[in-house]
Backbone as CSV, one residue per row, in Angstrom:
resi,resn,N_x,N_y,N_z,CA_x,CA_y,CA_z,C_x,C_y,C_z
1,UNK,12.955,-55.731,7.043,14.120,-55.270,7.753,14.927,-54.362,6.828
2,UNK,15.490,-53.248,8.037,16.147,-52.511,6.419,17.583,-52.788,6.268
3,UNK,18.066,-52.444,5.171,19.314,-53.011,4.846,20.232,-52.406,5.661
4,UNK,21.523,-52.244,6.312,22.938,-51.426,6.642,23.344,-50.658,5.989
5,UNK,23.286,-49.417,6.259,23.850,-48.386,5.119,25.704,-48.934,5.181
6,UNK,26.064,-48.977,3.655,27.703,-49.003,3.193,28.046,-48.023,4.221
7,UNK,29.634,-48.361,5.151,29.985,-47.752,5.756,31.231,-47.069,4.569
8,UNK,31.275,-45.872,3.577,32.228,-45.586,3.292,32.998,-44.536,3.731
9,UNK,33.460,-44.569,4.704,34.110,-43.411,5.573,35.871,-43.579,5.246
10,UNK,36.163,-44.921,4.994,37.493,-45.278,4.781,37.746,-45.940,3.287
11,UNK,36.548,-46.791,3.316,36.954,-47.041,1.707,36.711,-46.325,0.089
12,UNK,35.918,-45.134,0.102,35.413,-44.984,-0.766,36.292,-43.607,-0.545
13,UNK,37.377,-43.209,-0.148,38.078,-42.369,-0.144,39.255,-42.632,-1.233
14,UNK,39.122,-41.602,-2.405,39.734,-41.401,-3.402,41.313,-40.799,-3.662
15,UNK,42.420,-40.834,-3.686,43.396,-39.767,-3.546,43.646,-39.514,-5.318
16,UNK,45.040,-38.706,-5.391,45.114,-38.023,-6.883,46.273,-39.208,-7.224
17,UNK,46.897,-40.061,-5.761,47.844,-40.968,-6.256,48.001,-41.693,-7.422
18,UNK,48.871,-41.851,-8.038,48.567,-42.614,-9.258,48.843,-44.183,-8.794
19,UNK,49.124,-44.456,-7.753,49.131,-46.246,-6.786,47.972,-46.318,-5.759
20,UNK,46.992,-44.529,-6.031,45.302,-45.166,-5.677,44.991,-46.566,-6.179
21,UNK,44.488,-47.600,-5.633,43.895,-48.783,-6.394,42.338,-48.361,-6.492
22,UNK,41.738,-47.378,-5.712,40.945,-46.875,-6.103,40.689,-45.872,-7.458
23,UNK,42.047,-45.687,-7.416,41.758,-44.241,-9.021,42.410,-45.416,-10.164
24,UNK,43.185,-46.374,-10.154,42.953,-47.507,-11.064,41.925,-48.046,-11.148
25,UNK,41.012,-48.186,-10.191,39.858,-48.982,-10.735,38.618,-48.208,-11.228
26,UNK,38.146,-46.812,-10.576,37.653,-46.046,-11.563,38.168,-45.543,-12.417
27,UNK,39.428,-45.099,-13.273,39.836,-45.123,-14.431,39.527,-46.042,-15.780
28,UNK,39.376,-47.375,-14.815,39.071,-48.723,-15.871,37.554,-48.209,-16.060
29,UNK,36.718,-48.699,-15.068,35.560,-48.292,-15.311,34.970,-47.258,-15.603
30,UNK,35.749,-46.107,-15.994,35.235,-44.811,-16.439,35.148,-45.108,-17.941
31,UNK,35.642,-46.177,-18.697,35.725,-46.743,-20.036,34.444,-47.019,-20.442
32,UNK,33.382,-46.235,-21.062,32.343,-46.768,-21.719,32.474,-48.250,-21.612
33,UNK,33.017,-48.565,-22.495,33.056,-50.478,-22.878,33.342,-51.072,-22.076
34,UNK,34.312,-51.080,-20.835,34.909,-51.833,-20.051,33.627,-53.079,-19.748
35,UNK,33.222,-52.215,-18.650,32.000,-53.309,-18.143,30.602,-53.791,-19.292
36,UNK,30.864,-53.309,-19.899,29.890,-53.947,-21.325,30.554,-55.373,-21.254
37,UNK,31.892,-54.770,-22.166,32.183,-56.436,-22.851,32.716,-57.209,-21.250
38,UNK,33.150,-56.973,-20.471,33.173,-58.199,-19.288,32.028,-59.077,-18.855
39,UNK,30.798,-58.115,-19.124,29.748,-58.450,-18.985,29.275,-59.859,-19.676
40,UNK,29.654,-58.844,-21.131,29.102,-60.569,-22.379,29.874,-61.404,-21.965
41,UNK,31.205,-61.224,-21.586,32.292,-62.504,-21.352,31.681,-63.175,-19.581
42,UNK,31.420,-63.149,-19.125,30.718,-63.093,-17.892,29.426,-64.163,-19.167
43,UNK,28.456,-64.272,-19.620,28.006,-65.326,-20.092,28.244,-66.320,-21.018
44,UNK,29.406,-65.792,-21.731,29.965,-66.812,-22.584,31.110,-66.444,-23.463
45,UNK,32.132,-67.224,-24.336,33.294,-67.240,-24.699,33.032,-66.592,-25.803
46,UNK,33.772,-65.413,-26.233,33.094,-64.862,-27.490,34.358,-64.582,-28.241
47,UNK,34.314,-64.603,-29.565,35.782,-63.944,-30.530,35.423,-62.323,-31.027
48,UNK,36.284,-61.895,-31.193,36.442,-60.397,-31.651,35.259,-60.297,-32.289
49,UNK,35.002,-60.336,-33.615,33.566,-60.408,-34.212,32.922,-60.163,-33.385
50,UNK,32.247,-61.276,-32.730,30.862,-61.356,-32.396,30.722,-60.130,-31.093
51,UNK,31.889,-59.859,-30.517,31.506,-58.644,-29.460,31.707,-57.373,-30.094
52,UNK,32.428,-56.823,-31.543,32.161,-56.019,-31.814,30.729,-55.676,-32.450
53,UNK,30.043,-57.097,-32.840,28.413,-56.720,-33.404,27.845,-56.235,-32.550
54,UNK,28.178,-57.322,-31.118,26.981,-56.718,-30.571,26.845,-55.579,-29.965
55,UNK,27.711,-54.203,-30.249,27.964,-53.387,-29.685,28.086,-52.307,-30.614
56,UNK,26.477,-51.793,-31.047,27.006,-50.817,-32.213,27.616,-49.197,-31.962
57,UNK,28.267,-48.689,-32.774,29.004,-47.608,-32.027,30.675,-47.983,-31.655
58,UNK,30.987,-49.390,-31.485,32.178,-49.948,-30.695,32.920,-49.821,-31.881
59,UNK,34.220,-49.135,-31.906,35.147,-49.197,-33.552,36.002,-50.440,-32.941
60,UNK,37.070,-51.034,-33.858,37.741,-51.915,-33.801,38.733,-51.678,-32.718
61,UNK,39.109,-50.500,-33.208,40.471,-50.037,-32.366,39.800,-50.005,-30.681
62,UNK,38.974,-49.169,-30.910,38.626,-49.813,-28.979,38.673,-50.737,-28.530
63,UNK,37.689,-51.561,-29.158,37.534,-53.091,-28.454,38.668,-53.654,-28.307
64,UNK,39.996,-53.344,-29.364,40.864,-54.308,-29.442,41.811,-53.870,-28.200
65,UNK,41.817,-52.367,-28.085,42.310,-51.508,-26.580,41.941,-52.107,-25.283
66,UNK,40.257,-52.222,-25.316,39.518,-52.636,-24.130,39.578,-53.766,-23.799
67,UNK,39.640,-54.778,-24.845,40.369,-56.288,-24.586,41.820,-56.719,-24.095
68,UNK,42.733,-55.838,-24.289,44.007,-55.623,-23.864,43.903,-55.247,-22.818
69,UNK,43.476,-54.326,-22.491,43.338,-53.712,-21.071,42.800,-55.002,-19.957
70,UNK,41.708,-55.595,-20.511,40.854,-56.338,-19.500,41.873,-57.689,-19.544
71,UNK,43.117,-57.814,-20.374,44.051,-59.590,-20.215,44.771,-58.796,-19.883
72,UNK,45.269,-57.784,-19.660,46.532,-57.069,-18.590,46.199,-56.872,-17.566
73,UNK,44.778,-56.386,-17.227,44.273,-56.762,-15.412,43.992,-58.384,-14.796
74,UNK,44.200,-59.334,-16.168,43.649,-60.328,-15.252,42.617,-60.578,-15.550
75,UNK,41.634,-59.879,-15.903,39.930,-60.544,-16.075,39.683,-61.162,-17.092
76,UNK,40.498,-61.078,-18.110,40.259,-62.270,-19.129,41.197,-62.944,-19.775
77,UNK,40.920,-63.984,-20.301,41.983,-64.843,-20.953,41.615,-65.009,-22.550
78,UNK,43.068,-64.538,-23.192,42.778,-64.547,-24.830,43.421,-66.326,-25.221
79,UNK,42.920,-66.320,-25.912,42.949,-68.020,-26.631,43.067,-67.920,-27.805
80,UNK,44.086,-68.811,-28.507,44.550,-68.548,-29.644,44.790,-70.164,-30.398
81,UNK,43.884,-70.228,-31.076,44.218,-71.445,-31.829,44.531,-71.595,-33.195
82,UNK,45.746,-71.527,-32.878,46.530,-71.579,-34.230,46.722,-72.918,-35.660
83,UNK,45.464,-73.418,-34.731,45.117,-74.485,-36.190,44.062,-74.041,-37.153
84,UNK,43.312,-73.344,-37.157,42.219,-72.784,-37.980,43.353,-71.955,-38.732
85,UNK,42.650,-71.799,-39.697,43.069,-71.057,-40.998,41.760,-69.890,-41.559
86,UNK,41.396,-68.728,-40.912,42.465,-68.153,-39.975,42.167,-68.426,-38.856
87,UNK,43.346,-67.829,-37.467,43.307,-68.575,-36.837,42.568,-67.678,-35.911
88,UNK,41.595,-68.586,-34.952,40.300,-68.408,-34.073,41.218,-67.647,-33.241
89,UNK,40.469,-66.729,-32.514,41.191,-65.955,-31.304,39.756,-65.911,-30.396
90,UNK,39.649,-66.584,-29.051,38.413,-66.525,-28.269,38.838,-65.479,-27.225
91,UNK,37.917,-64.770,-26.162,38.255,-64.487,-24.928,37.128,-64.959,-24.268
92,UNK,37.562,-64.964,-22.961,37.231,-65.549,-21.850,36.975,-64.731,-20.787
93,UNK,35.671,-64.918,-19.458,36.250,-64.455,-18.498,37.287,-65.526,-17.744
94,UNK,38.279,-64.531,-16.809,38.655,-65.339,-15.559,37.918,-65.680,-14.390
95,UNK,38.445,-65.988,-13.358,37.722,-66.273,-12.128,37.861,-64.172,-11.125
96,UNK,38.736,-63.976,-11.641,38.928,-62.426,-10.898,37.858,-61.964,-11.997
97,UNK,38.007,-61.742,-13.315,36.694,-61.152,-13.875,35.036,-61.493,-13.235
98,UNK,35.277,-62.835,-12.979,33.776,-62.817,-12.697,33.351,-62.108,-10.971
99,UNK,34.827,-61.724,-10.499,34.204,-61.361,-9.288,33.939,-59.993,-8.927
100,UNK,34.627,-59.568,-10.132,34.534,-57.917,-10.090,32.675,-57.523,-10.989
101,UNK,32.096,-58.841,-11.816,31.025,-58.215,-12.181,30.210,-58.588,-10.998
102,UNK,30.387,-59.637,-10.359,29.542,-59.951,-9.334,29.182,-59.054,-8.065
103,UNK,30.353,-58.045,-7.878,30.385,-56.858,-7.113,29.773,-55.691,-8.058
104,UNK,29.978,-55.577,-8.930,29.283,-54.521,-9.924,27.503,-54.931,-10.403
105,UNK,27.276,-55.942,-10.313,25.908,-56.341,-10.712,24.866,-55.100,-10.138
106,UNK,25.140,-54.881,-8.862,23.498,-54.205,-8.339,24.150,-52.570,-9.134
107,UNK,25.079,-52.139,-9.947,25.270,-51.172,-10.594,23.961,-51.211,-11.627
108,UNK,24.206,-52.812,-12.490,23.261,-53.495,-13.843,22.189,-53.050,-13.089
109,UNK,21.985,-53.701,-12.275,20.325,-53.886,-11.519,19.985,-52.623,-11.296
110,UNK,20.472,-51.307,-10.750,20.262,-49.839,-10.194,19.753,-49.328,-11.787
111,UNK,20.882,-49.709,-12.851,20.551,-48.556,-14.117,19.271,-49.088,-14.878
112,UNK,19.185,-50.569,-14.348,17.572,-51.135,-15.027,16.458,-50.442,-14.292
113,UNK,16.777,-50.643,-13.462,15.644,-50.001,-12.165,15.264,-48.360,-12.402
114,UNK,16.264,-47.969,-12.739,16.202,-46.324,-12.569,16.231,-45.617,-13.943
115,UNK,16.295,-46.381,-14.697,16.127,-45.589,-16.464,15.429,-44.753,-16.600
116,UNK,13.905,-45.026,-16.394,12.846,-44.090,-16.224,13.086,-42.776,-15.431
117,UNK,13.781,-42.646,-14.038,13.643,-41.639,-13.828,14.721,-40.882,-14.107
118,UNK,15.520,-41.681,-14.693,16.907,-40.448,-15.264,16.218,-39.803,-16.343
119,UNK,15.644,-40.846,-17.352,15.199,-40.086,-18.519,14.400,-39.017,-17.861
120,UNK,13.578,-38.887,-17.123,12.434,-38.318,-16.899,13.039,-36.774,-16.197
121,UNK,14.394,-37.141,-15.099,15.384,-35.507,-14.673,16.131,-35.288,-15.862
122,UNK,16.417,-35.794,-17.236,17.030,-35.134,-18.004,16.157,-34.472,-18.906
123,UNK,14.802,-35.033,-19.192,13.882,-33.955,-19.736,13.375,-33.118,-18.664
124,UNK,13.295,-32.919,-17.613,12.992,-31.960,-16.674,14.114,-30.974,-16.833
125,UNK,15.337,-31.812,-16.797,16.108,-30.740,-16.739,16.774,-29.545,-18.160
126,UNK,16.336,-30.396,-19.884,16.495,-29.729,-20.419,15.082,-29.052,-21.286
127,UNK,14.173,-28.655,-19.795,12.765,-28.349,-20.024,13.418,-27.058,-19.201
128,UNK,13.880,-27.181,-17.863,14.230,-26.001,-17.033,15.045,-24.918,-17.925
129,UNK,16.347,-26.179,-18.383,17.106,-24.538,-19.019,17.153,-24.271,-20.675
130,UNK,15.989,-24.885,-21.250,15.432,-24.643,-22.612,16.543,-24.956,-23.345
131,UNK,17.123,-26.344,-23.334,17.661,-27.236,-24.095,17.241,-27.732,-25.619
């Protein structure tokens, strides 16, 4: 059976408003990192460290931007335990974080699926104009 094509006739309409909740939410996600690190937090509780390893390329100052950003929308929760010496700082997802990756997943699933043939139109394409 085939699937329902997305009806976006009303929702996927963009304005220049800056109280678009649509141009807030692609703004967020126009962030390289955004959906990376929600992602790792989406399987487990991680501290600064360990999500800047796993992300080579990621400088401090971003992550520490992109983590701010993502506990000022709501999608995650910073934790601070001020008994360690020094003291542990975890993040978390929320319950709104996990629902925004859960709507974003078949994005994950599309760019796994389709790697091959992007790679394959970007050497076509810098074969066409002698790149």
């Amino acid at each position: 059976m085939k699937k329902p094509k997305a009806d976006l006739s009303n929702s996927f309409f963009i304005t220049n408003d800056d109280a678009s909740p649509q141009k807030f939410l692609f703004e967020r996600l126009a962030n390289k990192w955004f959906l990376m690190i929600l992602a790792d937090l989406f399987h487990e509780t991680c501290r600064f460290n360990s999500l800047l390893k796993s992300h080579p390329g990621l400088s401090q100052k971003v992550l520490s931007h992109t983590l701010k950003n993502l506990e000022e929308d709501g999608l995650i929760d910073r934790k601070v335990n001020g008994n360690q010496i020094p003291v542990e700082v975890s993040y978390s997802i929320t319950t709104f974080g996990r629902s925004l990756i859960e709507i974003t997943s078949p994005l994950f699933e599309w760019s796994n699926q389709n790697i091959n043939k992007l790679h394959s139109a970007r050497k076509k394409y810098a074969k066409k104009y002698q790149l």
